[in-house]
N, C-alpha and C positions, 0 to 999 in steps of 0.2 A: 504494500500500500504506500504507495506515494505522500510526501508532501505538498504543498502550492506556494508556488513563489510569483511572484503579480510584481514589475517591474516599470516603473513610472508607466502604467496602462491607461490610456486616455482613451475617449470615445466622444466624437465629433457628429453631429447625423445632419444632414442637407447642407454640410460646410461651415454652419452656424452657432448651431445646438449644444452644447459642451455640456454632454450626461456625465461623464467622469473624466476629473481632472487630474494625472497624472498617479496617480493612487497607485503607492509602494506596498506591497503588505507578503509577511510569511505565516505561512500554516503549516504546523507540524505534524508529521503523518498520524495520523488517528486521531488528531484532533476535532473537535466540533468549536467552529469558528460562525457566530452570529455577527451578520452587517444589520447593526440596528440603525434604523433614521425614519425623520418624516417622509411622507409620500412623495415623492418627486425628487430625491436623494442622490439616485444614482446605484441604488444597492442591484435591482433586480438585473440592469444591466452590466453590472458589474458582473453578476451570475451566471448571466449569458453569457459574457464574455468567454466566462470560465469552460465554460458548456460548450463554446463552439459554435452556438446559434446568432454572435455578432462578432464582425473584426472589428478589431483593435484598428485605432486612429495613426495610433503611437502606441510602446512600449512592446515589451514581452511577457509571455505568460511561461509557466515552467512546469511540469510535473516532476517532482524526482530532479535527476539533472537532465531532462528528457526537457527539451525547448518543443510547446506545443499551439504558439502562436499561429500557425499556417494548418495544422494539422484539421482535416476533417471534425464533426464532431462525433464518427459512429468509431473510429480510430481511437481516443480519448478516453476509451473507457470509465463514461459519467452514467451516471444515472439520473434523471430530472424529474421533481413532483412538482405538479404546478398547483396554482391555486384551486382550480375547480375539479382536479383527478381528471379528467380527457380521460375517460373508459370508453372502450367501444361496446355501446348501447346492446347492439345484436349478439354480443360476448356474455357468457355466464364469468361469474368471479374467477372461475377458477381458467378458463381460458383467459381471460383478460391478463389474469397474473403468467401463465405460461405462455404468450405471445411470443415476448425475446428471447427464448428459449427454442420455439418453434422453427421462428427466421434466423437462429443460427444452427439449425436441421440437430436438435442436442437430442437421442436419447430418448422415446416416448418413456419406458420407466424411470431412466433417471430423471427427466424432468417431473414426470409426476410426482418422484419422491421428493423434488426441492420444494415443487408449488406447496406441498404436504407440509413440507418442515416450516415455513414460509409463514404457513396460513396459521400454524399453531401459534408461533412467535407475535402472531399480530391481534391473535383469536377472532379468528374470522373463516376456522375449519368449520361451521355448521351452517354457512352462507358461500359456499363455494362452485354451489350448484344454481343460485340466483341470477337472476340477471338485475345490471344496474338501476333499473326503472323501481325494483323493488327490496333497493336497500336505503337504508337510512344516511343520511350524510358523512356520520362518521362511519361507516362501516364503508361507503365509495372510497373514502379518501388511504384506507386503510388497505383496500385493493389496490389503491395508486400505487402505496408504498410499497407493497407487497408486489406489484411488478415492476417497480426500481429495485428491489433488494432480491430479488431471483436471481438477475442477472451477475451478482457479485460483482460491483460495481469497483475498481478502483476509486471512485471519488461519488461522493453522494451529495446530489445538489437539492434543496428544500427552497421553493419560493411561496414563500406564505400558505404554507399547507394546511392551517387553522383556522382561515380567518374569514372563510364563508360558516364557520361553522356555532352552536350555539355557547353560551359562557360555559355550560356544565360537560358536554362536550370536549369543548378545547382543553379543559381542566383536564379528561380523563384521560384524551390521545395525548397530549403534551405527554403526560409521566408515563405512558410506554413507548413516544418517542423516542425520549433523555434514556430509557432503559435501554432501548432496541439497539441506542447508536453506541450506546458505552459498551455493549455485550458484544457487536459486529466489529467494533473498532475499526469503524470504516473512517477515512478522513473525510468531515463533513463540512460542507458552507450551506447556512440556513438562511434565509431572508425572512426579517421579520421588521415592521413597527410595531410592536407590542412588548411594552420594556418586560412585562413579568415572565413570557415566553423566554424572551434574550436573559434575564437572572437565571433563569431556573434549569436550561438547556445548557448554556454557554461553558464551554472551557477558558475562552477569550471571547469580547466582545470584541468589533472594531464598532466606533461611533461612526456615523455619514453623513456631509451637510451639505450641503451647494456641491455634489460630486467630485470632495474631498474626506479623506478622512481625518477627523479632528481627534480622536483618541483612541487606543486600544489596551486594555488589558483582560482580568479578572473580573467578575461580578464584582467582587467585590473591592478591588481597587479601582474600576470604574464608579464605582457608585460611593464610596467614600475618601475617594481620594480624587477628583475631577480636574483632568489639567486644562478643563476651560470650562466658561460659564454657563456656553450652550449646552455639553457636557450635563454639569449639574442641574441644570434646566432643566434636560429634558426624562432623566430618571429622577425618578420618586414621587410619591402621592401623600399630600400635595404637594404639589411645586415648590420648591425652594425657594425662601426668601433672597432675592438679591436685592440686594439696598446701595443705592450711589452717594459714597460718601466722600470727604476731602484729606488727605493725610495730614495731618497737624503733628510738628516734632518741636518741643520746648527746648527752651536753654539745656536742659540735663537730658538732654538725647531722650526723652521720652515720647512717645509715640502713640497717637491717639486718630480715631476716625470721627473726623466731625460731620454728621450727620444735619446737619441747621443748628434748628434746636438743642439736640440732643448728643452725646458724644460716648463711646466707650475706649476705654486704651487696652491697649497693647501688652503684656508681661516684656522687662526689661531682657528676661532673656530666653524669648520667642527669636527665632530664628527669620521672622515675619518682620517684628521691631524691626531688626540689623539690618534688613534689605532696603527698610520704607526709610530710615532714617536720610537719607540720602536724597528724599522725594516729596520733600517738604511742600506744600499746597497741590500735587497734583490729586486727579480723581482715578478714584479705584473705585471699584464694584464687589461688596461683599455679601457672602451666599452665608446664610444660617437656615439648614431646615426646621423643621416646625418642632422637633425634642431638644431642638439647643437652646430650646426659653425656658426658665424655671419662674412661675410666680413667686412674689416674694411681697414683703413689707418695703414701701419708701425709704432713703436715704443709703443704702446701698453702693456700693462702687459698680460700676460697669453694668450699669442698669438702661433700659428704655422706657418708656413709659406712654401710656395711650389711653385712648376710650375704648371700653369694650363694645363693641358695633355689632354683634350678632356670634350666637355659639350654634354647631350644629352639634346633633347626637349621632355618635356613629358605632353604638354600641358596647365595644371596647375603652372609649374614651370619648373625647370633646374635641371637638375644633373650636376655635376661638380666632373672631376676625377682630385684631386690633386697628384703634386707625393713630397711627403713631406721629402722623406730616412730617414721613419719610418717603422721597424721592425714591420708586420700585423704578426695577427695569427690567425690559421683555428680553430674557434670555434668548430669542428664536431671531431678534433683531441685532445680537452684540457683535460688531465684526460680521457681519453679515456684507457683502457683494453682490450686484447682481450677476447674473448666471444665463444671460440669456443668449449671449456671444461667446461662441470662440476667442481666450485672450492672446493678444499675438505674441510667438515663440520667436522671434526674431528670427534667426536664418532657416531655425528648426523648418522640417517639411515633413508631411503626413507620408505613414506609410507609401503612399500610393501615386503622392501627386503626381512627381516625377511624370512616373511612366503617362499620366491621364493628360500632361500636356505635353509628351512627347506625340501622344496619340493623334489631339488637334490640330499640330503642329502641322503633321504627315496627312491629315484630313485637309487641312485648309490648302496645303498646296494643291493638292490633287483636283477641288474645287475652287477655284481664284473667288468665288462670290459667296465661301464661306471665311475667309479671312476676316470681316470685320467683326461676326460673332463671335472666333475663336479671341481674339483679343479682348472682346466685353468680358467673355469667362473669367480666359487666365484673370484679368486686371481686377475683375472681380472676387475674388479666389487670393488676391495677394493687398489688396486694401487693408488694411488693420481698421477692425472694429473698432468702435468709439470705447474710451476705457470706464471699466465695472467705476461705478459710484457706489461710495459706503453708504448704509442706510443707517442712521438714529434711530437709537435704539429708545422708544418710548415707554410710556408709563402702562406698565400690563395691570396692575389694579392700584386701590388706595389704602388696603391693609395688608399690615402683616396678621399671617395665618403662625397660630401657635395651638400645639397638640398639647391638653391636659390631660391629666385622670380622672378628674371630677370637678366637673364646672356648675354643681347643683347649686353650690350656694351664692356665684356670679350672678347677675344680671345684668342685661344690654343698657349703655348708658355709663355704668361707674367705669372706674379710673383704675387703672392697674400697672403693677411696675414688674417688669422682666428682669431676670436677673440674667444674663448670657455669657453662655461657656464659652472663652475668650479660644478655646483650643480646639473647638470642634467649626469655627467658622475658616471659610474659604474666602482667599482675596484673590481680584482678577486687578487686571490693568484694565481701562479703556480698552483695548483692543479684546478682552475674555480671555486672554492667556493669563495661567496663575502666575503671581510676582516671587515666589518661590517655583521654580521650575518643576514639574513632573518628568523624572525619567522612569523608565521601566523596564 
């Protein structure tokens, strides 16, 4: 089983469109590597890519030390589950799963024996004699996978195999998923927007935003250690507080975040202090999620304080919407680009170009009254787009969200003081990169 190596791969579509930008990434064999991101990311074609169902703009792709860039996709030895399962309707389950078995003429016993072992592994041997019209959602999609994983796949590709399907559902395929892929140790890429799928599946997350990728590790070093704001943003429930504040550092090197009104500092020797000392009035962007507020009694050090503006109940605990008149900011806007151009590579040239205006070139001579089109092209084709403007990042709501234990004896309107673990908050720059750097 192979690993994946993804080598600044770009993907360009009508010359314009920049689906994925330059995206470095390795997966190590037997891995399960989730590309988590919002819709329009770049993940699933990133996937394709992997699959062989799109060429690369730029870059290479690898299996092993096997360069498989150019390589067909029936060569590549993948397997793909798409969103909707693609059964064929007139196939019973158990043909549907022995297909690729079929067309590579394997064995009528031995393939029945795999469809067999196949079917156990996914529990779906008492539906194998059905046809798709009358199975249940999760039971198609469980066929799908069950005719990606006959074929023993070198490489197992997943594009939102969940996410037509119901909450309780996705609950139950997820964890024989996570089981099926860790027992096969097949090396997996999964494509998902749905963070609790990417925690609960993931060996390594990669994050994806404007068809780059902004971070990659661990469940759990992605999610409590976020080397950008969008990062943090975009895992956990609720959303993270980021709050835009100013660095303030006194005569005695002390270091503080002034929030307007309001201010908490720094420990002298926070690692955080050392770096900001040096960055006296600029703006940074601080992420507290909603368990790094403790209530407390007034006059406190490193407190915040607000109106309580609305608690919800959520069975286990309380949310609590403070309104603090703290400047929030939209993590989905920080360092944000647009994306809707190709940005220009200076001499770089596309896979392909080359050869497609050698092609004109040899066409336009041959026809003297195609010469002035071929020159609209080319010249077109070599224009530089107008360059990405950053977007401002604005105000996503007016409270901060803080998680209690028991908010029975609060009500909406009084005044409350936070007390905040000065060790569990995240600082970003203006741009969303952390000012203590994340390596991994």
């Amino acid at each position: 089983m192979p690993g994946i190596r993804l080598d600044s791969v770009s993907k360009v579509f009508d010359g314009r469109q920049l689906a994925v930008d330059r995206v470095s990434l390795d997966i190590s064999p037997g891995e399960c590597m989730v590309l988590l991101g919002p819709s329009g990311c770049g993940k699933t074609t990133l996937l394709r890519m992997i699959a062989g169902l799109e060429e690369p703009t730029e870059g290479t792709l690898w299996f092993g030390r096997t360069e498989i860039t150019d390589l067909p996709p029936k060569e590549r030895g993948v397997a793909l589950v798409f969103q909707n399962g693609a059964l064929y309707p007139h196939r019973t389950a158990r043909e549907n799963i022995r297909f690729p078995l079929r067309m590579a003429a394997e064995d009528h016993e031995e393939s029945h024996a795999k469809v067999t072992g196949v079917a156990n592994i996914l529990g779906i041997d008492e539906t194998l004699d059905r046809f798709p019209r009358t199975l249940s959602g999760g039971e198609r999609q469980r066929v799908a996978i069950g005719r990606a994983l006959v074929r023993q796949p070198r490489v197992f590709l997943m594009d939102e195999p969940l996410s037509n399907l119901d909450a309780t559902m996705r609950t139950e395929l997820r964890q024989e998923i996570g089981a099926m892929v860790r027992d096969l140790d097949v090396t997996t890429v999964y494509v998902t927007h749905d963070q609790v799928e990417a925690l609960t599946l993931a060996d390594r997350i990669a994050i994806m935003r404007g068809g780059r990728i902004e971070d990659v590790g661990t469940p759990e070093q992605i999610f409590h250690d976020p080397a950008t704001a969008f990062t943090a943003g975009f895992l956990g429930t609720p959303r993270i507080n980021l709050m835009s504040a100013t660095v303030r550092v006194t005569d005695h090197h002390r270091v503080s975040l002034d929030f307007g009104a309001q201010s908490i500092s720094l420990p002298p020797v926070d690692r955080r202090s050392l770096i900001l000392t040096d960055h006296d009035g600029e703006r940074v962007i601080v992420g507290a999620r909603s368990d790094a507020f403790t209530p407390a009694a007034g006059g406190s050090a490193n407190q915040l304080s607000g109106a309580l503006r609305a608690l919800e109940f959520h069975g286990s605990d309380w949310m609590a919407f403070v309104q603090a008149d703290i400047e929030l900011v939209n993590p989905d806007l920080v360092g944000r680009t647009s994306r809707t151009t190709a940005p220009e590579r200076g001499s770089a040239r596309t896979r392909h170009a080359s050869a497609r205006d050698s092609g004109l070139t040899t066409f336009a001579k041959a026809i003297p009254g195609v010469r002035q089109v071929r020159d609209r092209i080319v010249r077109r084709r070599r224009t530089p787009p107008p360059a990405a403007q950053a977007t401002a990042a604005t105000h996503r709501r007016a409270d901060l969200v803080i998680e209690l234990g028991d908010a029975s004896a609060l009500q909406p309107g009084t005044k409350v003081h936070l007390t905040v673990d000065t060790s569990r908050l995240h600082i970003f720059d203006e741009s969303g990169r952390r000012v203590d750097r994340v390596t991994r």
